[in-house]
C-alpha positions as CSV (number, residue, x, y, z in Angstrom):
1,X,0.0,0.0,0.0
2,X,1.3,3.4,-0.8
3,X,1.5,7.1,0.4
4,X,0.4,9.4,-2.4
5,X,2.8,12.5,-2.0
6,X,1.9,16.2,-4.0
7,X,3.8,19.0,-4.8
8,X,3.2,22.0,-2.2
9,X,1.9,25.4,-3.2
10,X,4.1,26.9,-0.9
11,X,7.5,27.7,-1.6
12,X,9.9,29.2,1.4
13,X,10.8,32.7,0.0
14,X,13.0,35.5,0.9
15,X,9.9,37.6,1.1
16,X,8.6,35.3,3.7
17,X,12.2,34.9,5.4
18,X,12.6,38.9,5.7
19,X,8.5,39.1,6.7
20,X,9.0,36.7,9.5
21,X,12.2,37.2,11.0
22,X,11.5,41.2,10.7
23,X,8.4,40.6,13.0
24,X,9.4,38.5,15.6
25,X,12.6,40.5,16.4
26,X,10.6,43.6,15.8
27,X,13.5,44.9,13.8
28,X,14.3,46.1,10.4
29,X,15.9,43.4,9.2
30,X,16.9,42.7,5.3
31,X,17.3,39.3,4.6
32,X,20.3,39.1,1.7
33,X,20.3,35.8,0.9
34,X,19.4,32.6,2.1
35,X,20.5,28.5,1.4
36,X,18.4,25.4,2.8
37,X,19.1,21.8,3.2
38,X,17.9,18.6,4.5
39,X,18.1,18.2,8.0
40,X,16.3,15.0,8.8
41,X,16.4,11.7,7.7
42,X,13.2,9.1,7.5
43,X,12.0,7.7,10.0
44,X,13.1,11.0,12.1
45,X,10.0,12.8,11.6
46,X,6.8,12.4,10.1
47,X,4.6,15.2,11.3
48,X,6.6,17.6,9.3
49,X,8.7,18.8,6.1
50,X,11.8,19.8,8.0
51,X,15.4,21.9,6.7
52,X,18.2,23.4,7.6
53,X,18.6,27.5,6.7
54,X,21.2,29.1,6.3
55,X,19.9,33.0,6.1
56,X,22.7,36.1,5.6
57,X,21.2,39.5,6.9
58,X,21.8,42.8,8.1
59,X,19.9,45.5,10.2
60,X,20.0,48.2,8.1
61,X,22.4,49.7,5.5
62,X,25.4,50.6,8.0
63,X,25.3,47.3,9.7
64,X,27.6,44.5,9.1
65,X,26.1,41.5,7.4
66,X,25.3,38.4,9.8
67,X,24.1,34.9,9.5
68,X,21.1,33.2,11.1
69,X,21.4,29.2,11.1
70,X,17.7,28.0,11.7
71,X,15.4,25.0,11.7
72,X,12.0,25.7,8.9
73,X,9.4,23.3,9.5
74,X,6.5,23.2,6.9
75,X,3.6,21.0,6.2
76,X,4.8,17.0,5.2
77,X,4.1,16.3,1.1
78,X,2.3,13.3,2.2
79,X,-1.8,13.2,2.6
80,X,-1.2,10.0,4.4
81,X,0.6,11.7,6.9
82,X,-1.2,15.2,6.4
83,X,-4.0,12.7,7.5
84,X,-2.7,10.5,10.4
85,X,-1.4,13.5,11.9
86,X,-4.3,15.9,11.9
87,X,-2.2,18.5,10.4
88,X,-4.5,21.5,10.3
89,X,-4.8,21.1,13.8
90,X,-1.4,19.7,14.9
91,X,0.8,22.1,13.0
92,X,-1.0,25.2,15.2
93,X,-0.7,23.4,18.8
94,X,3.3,23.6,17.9
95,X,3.4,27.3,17.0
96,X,0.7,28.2,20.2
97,X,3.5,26.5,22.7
98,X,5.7,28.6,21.4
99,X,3.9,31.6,20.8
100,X,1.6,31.6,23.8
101,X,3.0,28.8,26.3
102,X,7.0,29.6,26.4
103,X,6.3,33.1,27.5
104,X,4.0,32.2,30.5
105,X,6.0,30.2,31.5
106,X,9.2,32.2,32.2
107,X,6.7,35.0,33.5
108,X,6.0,32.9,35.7
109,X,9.7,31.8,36.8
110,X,10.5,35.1,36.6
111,X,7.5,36.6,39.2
112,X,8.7,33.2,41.5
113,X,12.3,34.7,42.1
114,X,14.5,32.6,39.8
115,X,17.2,33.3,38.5
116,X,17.8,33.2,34.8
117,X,20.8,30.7,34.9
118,X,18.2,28.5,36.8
119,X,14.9,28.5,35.0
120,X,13.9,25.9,32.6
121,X,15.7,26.0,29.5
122,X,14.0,22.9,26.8
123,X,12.6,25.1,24.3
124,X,14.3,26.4,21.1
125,X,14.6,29.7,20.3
126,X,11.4,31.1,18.6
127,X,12.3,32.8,15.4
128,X,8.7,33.9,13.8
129,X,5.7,31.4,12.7
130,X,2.5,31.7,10.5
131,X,0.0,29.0,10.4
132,X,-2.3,30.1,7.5
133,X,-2.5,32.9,4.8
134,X,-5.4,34.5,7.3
135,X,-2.0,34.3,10.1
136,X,-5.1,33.8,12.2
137,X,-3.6,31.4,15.5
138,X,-6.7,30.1,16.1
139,X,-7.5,28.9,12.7
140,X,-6.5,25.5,11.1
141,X,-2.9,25.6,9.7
142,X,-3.3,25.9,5.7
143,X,-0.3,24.8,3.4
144,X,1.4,28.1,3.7
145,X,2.3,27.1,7.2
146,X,5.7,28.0,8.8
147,X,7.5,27.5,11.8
148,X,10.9,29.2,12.2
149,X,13.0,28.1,15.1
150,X,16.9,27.9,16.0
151,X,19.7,25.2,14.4
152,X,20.2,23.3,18.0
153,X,22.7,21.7,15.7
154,X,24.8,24.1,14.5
155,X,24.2,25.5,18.2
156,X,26.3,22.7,19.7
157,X,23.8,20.2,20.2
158,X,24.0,16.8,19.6
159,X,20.6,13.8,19.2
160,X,21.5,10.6,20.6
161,X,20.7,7.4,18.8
162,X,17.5,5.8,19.0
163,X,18.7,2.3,18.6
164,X,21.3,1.9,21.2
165,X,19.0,4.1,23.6
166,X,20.6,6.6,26.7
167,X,22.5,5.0,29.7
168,X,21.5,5.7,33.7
169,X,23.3,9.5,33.6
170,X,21.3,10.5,30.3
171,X,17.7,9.2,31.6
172,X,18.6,10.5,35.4
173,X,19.4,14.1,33.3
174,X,15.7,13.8,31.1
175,X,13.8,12.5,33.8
176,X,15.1,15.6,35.9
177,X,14.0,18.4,32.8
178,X,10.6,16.4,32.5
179,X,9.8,16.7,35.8
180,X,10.8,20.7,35.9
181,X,8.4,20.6,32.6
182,X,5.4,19.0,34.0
183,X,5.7,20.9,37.6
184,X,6.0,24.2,35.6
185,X,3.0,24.0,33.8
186,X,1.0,22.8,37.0
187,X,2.1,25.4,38.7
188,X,0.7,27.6,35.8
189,X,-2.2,25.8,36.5
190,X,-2.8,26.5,39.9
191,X,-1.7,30.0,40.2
192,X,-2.8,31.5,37.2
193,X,-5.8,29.7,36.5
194,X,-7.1,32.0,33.3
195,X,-3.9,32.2,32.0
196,X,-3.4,28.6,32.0
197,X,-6.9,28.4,30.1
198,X,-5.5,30.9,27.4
199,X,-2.5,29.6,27.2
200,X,-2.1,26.2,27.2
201,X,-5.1,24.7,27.1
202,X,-5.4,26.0,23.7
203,X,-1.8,25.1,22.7
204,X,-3.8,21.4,23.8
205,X,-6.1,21.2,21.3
206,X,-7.7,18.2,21.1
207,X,-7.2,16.3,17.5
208,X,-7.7,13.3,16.1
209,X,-5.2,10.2,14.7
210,X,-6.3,9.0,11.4
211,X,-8.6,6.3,11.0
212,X,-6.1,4.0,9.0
213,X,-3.4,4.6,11.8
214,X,-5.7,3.7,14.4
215,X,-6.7,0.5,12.7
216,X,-3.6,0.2,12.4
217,X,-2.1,0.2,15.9
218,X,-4.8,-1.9,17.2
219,X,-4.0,-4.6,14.8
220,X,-0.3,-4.4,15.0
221,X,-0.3,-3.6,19.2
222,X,-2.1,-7.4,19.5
223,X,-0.4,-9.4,16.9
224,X,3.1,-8.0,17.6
225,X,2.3,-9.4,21.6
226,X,1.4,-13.1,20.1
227,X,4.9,-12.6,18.2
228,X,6.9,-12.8,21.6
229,X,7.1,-16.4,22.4
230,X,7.7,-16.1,26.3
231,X,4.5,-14.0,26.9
232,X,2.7,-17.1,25.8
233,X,0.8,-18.0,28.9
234,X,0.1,-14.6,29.3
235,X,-1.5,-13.9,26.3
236,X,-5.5,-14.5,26.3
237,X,-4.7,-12.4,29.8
238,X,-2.9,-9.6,28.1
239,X,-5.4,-9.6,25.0
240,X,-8.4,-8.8,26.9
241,X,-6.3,-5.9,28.8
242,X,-5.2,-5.0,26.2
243,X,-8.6,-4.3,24.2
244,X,-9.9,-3.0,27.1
245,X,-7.2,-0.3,27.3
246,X,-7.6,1.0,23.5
247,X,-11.6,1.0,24.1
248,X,-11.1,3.3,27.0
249,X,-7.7,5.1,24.6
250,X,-9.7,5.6,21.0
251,X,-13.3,5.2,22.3
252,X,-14.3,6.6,25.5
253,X,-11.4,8.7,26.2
254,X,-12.5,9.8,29.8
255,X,-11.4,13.7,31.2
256,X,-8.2,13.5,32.3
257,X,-7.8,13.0,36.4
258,X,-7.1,16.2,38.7
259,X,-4.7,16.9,39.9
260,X,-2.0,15.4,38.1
261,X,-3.0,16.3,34.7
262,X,-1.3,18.5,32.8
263,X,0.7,19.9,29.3
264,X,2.1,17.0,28.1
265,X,5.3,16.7,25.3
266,X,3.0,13.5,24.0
267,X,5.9,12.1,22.2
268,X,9.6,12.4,24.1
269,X,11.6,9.8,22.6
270,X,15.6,10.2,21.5
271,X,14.8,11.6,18.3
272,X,12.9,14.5,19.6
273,X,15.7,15.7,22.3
274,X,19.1,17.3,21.9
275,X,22.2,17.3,24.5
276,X,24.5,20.0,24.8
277,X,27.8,19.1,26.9
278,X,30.9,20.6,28.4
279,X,33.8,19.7,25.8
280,X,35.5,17.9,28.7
281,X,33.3,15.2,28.8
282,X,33.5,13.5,25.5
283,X,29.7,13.7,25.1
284,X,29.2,11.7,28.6
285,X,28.0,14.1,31.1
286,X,24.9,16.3,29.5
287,X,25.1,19.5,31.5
288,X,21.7,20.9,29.4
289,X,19.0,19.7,26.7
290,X,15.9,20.4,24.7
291,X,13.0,19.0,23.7
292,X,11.5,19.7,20.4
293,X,8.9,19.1,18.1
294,X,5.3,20.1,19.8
295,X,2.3,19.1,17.4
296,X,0.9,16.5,19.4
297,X,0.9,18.5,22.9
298,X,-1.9,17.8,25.1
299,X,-3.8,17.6,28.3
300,X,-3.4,14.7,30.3
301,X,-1.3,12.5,33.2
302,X,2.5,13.6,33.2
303,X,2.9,9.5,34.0
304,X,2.2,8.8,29.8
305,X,5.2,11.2,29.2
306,X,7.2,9.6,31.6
307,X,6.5,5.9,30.7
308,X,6.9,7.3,27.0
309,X,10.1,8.0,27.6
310,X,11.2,5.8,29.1
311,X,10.5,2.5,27.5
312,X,11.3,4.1,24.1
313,X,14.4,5.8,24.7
314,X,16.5,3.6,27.5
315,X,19.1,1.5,26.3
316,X,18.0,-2.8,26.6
317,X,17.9,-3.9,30.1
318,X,18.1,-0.5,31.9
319,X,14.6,-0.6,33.2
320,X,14.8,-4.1,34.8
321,X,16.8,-3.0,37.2
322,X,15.7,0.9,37.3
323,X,13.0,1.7,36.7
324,X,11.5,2.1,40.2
325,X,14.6,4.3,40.9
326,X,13.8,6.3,38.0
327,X,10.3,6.8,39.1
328,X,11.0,7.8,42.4
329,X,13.8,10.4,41.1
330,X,10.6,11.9,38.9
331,X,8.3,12.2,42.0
332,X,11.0,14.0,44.0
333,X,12.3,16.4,41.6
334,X,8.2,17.1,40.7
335,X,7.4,17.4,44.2
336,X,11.0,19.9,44.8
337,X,9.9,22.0,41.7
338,X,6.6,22.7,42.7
339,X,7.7,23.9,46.4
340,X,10.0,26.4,44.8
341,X,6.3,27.6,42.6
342,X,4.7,27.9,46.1
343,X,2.1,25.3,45.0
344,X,0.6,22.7,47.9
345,X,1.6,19.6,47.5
346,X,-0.2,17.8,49.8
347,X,-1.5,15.7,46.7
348,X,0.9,14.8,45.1
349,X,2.1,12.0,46.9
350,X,4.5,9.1,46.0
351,X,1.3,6.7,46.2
352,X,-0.5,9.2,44.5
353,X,2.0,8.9,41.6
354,X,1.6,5.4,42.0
355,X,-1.8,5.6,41.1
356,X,-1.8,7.4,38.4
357,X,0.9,5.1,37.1
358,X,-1.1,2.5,37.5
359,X,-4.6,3.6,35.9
360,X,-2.6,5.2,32.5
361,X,0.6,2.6,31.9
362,X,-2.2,0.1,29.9
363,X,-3.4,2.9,27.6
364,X,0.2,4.2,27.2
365,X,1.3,0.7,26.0
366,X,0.1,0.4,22.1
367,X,2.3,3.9,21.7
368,X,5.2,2.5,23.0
369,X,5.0,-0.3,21.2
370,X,4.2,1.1,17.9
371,X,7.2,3.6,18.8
372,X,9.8,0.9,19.1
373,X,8.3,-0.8,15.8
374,X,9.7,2.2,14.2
375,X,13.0,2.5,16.0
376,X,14.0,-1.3,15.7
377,X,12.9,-1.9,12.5
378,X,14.6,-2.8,9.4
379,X,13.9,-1.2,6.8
380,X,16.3,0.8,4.7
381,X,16.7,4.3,5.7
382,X,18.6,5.6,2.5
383,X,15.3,5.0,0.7
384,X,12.3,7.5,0.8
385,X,9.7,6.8,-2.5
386,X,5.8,7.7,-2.3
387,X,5.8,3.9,-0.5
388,X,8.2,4.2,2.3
389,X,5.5,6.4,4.9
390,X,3.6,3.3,5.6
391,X,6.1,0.6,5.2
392,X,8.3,3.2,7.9
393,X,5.3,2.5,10.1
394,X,4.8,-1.0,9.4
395,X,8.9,-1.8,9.7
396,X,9.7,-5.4,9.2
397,X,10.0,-6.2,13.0
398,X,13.5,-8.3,14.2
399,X,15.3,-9.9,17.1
400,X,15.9,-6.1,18.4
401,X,11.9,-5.1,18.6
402,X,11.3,-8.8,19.7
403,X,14.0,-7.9,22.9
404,X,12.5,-4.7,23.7
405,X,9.1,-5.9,23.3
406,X,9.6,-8.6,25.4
407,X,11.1,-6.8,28.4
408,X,8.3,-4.1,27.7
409,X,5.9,-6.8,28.5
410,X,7.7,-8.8,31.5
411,X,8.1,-5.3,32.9
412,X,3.9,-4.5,32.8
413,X,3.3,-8.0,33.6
414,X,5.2,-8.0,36.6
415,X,4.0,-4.3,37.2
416,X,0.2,-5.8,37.3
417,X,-0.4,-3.2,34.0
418,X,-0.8,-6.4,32.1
């Protein structure tokens, strides 16, 4: 089955480049010239067209010329994609974080008392957007859609690799910055009530996966579990939890639970985070990071983003013996952030945590395990043809998914998710 591609209407001009950049700096800048090239490969993202800009400027006559290296994200050339990704929607919940969520939140450091070497620091640099010709926010994006942000690359950042996975320090060091993420945005939440209203729970728009993707997961999320030969006596067990857990994910999808929930990343694994490191530590120690790539933001448990990450992006047989240690270090530095945002935490117990954990881990599964489909698979990445979306997403699984996918299970099972 294939992925009928078309040819955008919307070419990336100077005009636009000049318009965009002049706007958000609020300058009078003259874009001079400007050079793109790839910056992704398949299989690193799908919700997106995605290049590398190089853009030579100036202020004004008498100023030196300067360069600008930036990240242009535009709509993907795929209707498959265009489709399983909601894109009218999807594209303007990553230009509202930036545009109304990133500013709250360092307000909000900011009116706490800290510092500026000490606030949160995940988000790229925000270089101009426009989601439709209208460059109405709170319209659907349109294909003229376009989201300029910072080259964390040329910045001196580095993405690890999604098949090996992080070690300990690495997850210690993301569990740490999700935590700050998620108490951040609570805090938001319960100090600034209307402004969290405005603000993100509009960057949270709900959308909608397409129907052939959903199929699609459900089908793939129960064979792939009769693949894995030790879960045999579990399986009729883990079937029926299983179906159970996508009714409640795709069909009755209940209000998320107070007061836990939250803004949500919705899809933090390896390839949507960069390290930056001191140059003494031959790329060991991170001593910062950022997440990127918002579309599917949304309003729900902290605990998905956190079991996301985890089972996608740690390397094989990390979590058997760390997991609970992990966890734990989550709570604490949660529980630490939102003391220093003068919130109550009287709630937000350990056993608290524990429940939520336990009430979201079974609808959380069929993501991860779709997600490590597409980071163990097989297929060839130096290929990309009007075929390769869905074969990326329906990867000819091997004894590395069957690994993962086995520990991912032993791990629930043991956990009583499954």
């Amino acid at each position: 089955m294939g992925s009928k591609y078309y040819e955008s209407p919307f070419k990336l001009t100077m005009k636009d480049l000049q318009y965009l950049l002049a706007k958000e700096l609020k300058s009078n800048l003259e874009v001079v010239n400007f050079r793109t090239e790839g910056l992704t490969k398949p299989g690193d993202n799908y919700g997106s067209t995605i290049f590398a800009v190089e853009v030579t400027c100036k202020e004004n006559s008498d100023e030196p010329i300067h360069n600008l290296s930036l990240v242009v994200k535009l709509m993907p050339l795929s209707e498959f994609l265009c489709d399983v990704f909601n894109i009218g929607i999807t594209f303007n919940k990553e230009v509202r974080t930036y545009v109304l969520v990133c500013p709250e939140l360092k307000r909000l450091q900011e009116e706490t008392g800290i510092k500026r070497d000490k606030m949160l620091n995940i988000f790229p640099k925000f270089y101009g957007a426009r989601t439709n010709i209208q460059e109405n926010l709170f319209e659907e994006a349109d294909h003229s859609a376009v989201l300029l942000l910072e080259n964390l690359k040329t910045a001196g950042y580095i993405v690890g690799d999604p098949k090996k996975g992080l070690d300990l320090k690495h997850l210690r060091f993301v569990v740490t910055q999700l935590a700050r993420f998620h108490a951040l945005t609570l805090a938001l939440k319960f100090r600034k009530p209307k402004v969290f209203k405005e603000t993100i729970l509009k960057a949270c728009e709900k959308y909608r996966l397409g129907s052939k993707f959903i199929k699609m997961l459900i089908s793939t999320t129960l064979r792939d579990v009769e693949a894995v030969l030790d879960c045999t006596p579990y399986i009729k067990r883990m079937e029926n939890k299983i179906e159970a857990g996508l009714e409640v994910e795709f069909v009755s999808r209940p209000v998320p639970k107070e007061p836990f929930a939250t803004m949500l990343h919705n899809d933090l694994w390896l390839s949507n985070m960069l390290f930056k490191y001191d140059s003494n530590t031959n790329n060991e120690i991170p001593i910062g990071m950022k997440f990127v790539d918002y579309q599917l933001v949304v309003y729900d448990s902290p605990v998905r983003d956190l079991l996301f990450f985890l089972f996608t992006s740690s390397a094989e047989g990390l979590l058997e013996e760390h997991l609970d240690n992990l966890i734990h270090l989550y709570h604490e530095e949660l529980v630490k952030q939102l003391k220093k945002l003068h919130c109550n935490i009287r709630t937000f117990s350990l056993s608290n945590l524990q429940e939520e954990l336990n009430g979201y881990a079974l609808r959380e599964f069929p993501y991860i395990l779709f997600m490590l489909r597409v980071i163990s698979g097989e297929n060839d990445d130096s290929e990309s043809s009007p075929e390769s979306d869905i074969d990326l997403f329906n990867s000819n699984i091997g004894e590395a998914y069957l690994r993962r996918l086995r520990s991912l299970i032993l791990i629930y099972v043991n956990k009583g998710w499954l």
